[in-house]
C-alpha positions as semicolon CSV with decimal commas, in nm:
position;residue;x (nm);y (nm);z (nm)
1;X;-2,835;4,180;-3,791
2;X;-2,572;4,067;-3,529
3;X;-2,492;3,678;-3,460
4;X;-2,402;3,477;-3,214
5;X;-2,153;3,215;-3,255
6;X;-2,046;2,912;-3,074
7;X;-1,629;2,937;-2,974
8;X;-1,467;2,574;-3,038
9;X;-1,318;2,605;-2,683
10;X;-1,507;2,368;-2,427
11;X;-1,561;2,538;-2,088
12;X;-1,413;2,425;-1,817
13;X;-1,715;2,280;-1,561
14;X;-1,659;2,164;-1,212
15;X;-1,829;1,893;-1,086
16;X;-1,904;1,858;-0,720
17;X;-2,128;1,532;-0,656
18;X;-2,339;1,529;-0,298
19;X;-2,255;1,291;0,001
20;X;-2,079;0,997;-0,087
21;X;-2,061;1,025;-0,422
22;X;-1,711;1,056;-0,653
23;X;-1,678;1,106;-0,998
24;X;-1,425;0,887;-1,169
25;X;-1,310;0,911;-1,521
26;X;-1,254;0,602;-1,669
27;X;-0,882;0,458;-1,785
28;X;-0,869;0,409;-2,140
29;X;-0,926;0,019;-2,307
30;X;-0,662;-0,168;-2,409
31;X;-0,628;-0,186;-2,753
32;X;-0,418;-0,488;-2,819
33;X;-0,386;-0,838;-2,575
34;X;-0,037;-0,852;-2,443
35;X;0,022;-1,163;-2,739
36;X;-0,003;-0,847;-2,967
37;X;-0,356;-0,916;-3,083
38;X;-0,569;-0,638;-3,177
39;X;-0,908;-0,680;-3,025
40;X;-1,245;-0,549;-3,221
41;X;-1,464;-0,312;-3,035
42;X;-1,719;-0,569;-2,921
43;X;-1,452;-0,770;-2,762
44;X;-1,319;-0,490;-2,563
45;X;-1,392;-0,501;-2,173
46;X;-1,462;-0,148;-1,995
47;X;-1,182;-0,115;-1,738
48;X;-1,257;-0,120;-1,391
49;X;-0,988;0,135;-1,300
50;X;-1,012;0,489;-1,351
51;X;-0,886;0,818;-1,206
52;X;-1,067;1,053;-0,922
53;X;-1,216;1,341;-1,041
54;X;-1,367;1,472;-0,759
55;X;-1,555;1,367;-0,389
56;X;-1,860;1,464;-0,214
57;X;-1,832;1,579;0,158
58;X;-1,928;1,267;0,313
59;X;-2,204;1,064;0,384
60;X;-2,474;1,209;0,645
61;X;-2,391;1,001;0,975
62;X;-2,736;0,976;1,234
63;X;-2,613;1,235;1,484
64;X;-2,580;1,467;1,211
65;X;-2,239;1,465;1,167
66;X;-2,055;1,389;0,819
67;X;-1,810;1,099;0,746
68;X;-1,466;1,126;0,622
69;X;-1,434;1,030;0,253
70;X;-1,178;0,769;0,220
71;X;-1,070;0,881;-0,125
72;X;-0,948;1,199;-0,275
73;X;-0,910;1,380;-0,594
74;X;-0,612;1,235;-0,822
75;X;-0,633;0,864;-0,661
76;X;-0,640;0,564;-0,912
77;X;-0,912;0,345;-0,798
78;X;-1,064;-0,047;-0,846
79;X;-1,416;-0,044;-0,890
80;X;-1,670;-0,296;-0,960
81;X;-1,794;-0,322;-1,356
82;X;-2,133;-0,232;-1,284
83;X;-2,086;0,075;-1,120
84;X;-2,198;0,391;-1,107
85;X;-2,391;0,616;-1,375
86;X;-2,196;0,692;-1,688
87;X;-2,257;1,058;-1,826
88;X;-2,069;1,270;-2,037
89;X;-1,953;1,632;-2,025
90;X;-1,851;1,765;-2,348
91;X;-1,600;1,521;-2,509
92;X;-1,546;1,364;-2,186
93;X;-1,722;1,056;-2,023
94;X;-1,721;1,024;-1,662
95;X;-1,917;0,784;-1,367
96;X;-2,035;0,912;-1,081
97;X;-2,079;0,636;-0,778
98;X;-2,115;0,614;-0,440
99;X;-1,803;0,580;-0,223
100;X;-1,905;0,183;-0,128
101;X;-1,868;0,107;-0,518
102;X;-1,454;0,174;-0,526
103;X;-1,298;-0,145;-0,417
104;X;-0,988;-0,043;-0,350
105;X;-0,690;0,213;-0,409
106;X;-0,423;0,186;-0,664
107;X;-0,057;0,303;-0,541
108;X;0,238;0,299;-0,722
């Protein structure tokens, strides 16, 4: 009798969210305060930056036509705390929001 087993390797999935949506993956928490204090779990705020993942075309416009998404792939973004849905792929947790939740754009 033949099995089937599960490889270890996680596929690689591409997410493509509709209108204007983006999918934004989360910067990690800080761990310590910058006075060196290590902070507990339940004292750790989720960040309100994170990285774009990927964009939606655009939102539908009345005369049919799409607009232009004002952020791409790779931008760092602001965002407000409450945003978006979280949801996870694989190891990997990720929010997907609409394009009126990012605040602003993060250049270096």
């Amino acid at each position: 009798m033949a099995t089937a087993t599960k490889s270890k390797k996680q596929a690689k999935i591409k997410l493509q969210p509709l209108g204007d949506r983006v999918v934004v993956q989360r910067e990690e928490m800080e761990e310590k305060t910058p006075g060196g204090i290590v902070l507990p779990d339940t004292a750790k705020e989720k960040p309100a930056r994170g990285k774009v993942i990927s964009v939606g075309n655009g939102r539908l416009l009345d005369d049919g036509t799409r607009s232009e998404m004002q952020v791409k792939p790779g931008d760092r973004v602001l965002f407000s705390s409450y945003a978006g849905e979280t949801f996870k792929v694989g190891d990997e947790e990720y929010l997907l929001m609409r394009e009126d939740d990012i605040l602003a754009v993060i250049e270096d």
